[in-house]
N, C-alpha and C positions, 0 to 999 in steps of 0.2 A: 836408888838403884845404881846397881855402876860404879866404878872408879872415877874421883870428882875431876882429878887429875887428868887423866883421861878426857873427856867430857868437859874442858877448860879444854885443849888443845883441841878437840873436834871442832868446839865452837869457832875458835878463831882461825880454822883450816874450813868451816865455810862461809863466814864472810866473803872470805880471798874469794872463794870458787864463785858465789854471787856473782862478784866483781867480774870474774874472768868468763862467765858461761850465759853470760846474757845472749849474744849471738847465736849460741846455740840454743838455747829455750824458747825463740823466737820460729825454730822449724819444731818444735821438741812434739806438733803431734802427728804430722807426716814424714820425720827422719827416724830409726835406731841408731843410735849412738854405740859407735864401736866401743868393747872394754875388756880390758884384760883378763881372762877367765881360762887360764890354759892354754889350749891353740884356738879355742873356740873365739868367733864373731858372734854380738848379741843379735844377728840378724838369725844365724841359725842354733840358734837357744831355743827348743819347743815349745811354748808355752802350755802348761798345765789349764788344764778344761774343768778341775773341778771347784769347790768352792773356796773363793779367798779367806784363808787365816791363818794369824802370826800371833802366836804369844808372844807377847814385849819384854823383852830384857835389861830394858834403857831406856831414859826421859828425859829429854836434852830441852834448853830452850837457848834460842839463837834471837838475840837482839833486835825489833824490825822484823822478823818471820816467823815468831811464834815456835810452837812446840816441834821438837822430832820425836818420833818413836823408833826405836833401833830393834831388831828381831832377826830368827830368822823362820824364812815361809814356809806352813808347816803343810801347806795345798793352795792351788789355785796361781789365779796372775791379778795383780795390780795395774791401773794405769791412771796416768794422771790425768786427772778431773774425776775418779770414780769419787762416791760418793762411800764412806766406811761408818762403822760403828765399834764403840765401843762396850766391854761387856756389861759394863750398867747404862746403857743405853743412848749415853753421848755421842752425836752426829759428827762428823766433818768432812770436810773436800782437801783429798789430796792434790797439794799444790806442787808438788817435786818427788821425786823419788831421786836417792843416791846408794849406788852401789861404789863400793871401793873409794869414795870421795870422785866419783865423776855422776853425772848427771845423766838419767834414760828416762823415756816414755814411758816403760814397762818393766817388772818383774815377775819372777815366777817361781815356782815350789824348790827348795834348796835353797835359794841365795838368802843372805847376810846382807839386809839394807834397813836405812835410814827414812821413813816417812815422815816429808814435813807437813801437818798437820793444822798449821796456822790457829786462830785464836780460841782453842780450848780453854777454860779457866783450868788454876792449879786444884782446886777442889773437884773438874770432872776426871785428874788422874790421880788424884788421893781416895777418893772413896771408892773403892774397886776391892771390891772380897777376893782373896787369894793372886790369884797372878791375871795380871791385866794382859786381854785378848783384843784386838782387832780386827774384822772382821769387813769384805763388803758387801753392800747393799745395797739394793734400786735405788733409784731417787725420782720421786713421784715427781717434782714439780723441774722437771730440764726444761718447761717452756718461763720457768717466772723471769720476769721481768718488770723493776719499778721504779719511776723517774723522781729522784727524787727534790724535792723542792726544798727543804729546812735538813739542817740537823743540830743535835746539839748536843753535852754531856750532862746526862741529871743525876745527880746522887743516889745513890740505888737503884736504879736503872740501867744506870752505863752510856753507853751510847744511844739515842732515839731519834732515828729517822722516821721523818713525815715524806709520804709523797702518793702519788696515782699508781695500783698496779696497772703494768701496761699490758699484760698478757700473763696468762698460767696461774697458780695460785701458792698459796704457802702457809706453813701451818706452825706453832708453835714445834720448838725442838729441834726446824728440819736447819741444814747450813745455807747460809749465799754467799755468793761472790762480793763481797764488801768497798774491796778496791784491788784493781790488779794496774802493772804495766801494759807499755806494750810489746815487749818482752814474753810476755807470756806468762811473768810470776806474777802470781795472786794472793790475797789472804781472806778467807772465808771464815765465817761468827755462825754462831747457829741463835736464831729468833727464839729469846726469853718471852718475849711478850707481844700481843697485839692488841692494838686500840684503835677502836671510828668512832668519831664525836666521843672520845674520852670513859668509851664503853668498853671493855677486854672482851676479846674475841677467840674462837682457837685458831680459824680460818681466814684468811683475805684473798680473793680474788679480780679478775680482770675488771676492770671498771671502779672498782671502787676507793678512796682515798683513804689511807692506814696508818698509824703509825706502830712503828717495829721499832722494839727497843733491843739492845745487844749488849750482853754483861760482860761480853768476853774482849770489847775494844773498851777503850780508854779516849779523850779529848785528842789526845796526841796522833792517834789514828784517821789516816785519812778518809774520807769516805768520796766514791765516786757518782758524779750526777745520774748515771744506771749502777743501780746493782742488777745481780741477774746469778742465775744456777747455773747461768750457761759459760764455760771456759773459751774463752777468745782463740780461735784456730788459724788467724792469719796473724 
């Protein structure tokens, strides 16, 4: 999709911004972030009430942050930490939104932005029948939480964290919060698989020990002592 040319300079025009907007992604879910838009402030930008969807025009991936999706919104508003899907049913948690190459909390119907999307595999944006759509949706499990104790990379597997859930539950398919800053950037995996005493499961909840395996990180991917569905607000 896309011009590559294009999409080579996007990418290394946001590394930069990483670099430079940490400061700000650390207020990003109690501040709007002024932006260039006409005479308009994105403080008084409406946001649209109805349902979030953007057909994708663009599939970017940014080194360390995973995939973006580039579009523009065709109804509804985004904000960072919603929970989306895609139209063959791949999960994720948006970890940023970018309008115009600056950073906001929210978008809404009309604009032209950028969703980073964190660790989708290339096969959940290759096999999509006709034009790939974006969409958001609940997220049953905003209380999971689970400490984890091992992790490790196993071959066809990917990633597989063992630990206690501490709270909520979690089911094949859905994303977690894998490892963030404190910053506020994140990058969230959606659970390939679940296993107790080496049994696959679809479900795990509070009290019990699991282990979650994640196809869409790699060894090289950090993993933090909590994962969690939950986005860090301070």
């Amino acid at each position: 999709m896309g011009n590559a040319r294009i999409a080579t300079l996007m990418i290394d025009k946001y590394l930069q911004r990483f670099r430079e907007q940490l400061d700000i992604l650390s207020n990003i879910s109690n501040n709007k972030q002024e932006i260039e838009m006409g005479n308009l402030d994105k403080d008084e930008i409406k946001q649209d009430q109805g349902h979030f969807v953007m057909p994708v025009t663009d599939v970017l991936y940014v080194s360390g942050r995973g995939y973006v999706l580039a579009g523009v919104i065709e109804s509804g508003t985004v904000h960072i930490g919603d929970t989306v899907v895609l139209n063959n049913g791949k999960k994720s948690l948006i970890a940023a939104i970018d309008i115009n190459r600056e950073l906001v909390d929210w978008a809404t119907k009309g604009e032209s932005i950028n969703l980073f999307v964190g660790s989708l595999k290339k096969s959940d944006l290759d096999n999509v029948s006709e034009q790939l759509i974006v969409e958001v949706v609940e997220n049953p499990n905003t209380d999971f939480e689970m400490a984890v104790s091992e992790h490790q990379s196993v071959k066809g597997r990917g990633v597989v964290v063992k630990g206690e859930i501490k709270s909520g539950s979690i089911s094949i398919g859905e994303p977690v919060i894998v490892c963030a800053d404190d910053q506020g950037l994140f990058k969230s995996s959606c659970v390939d698989a679940i296993e107790i005493d080496g049994k696959p499961v679809e479900t795990v909840k509070a009290g019990q020990t699991a282990s979650l395996s994640f196809k869409g990180l790699t060894a090289r991917n950090k993993v933090d002592e909590t994962i969690t569905s939950k986005m860090k607000t301070e």
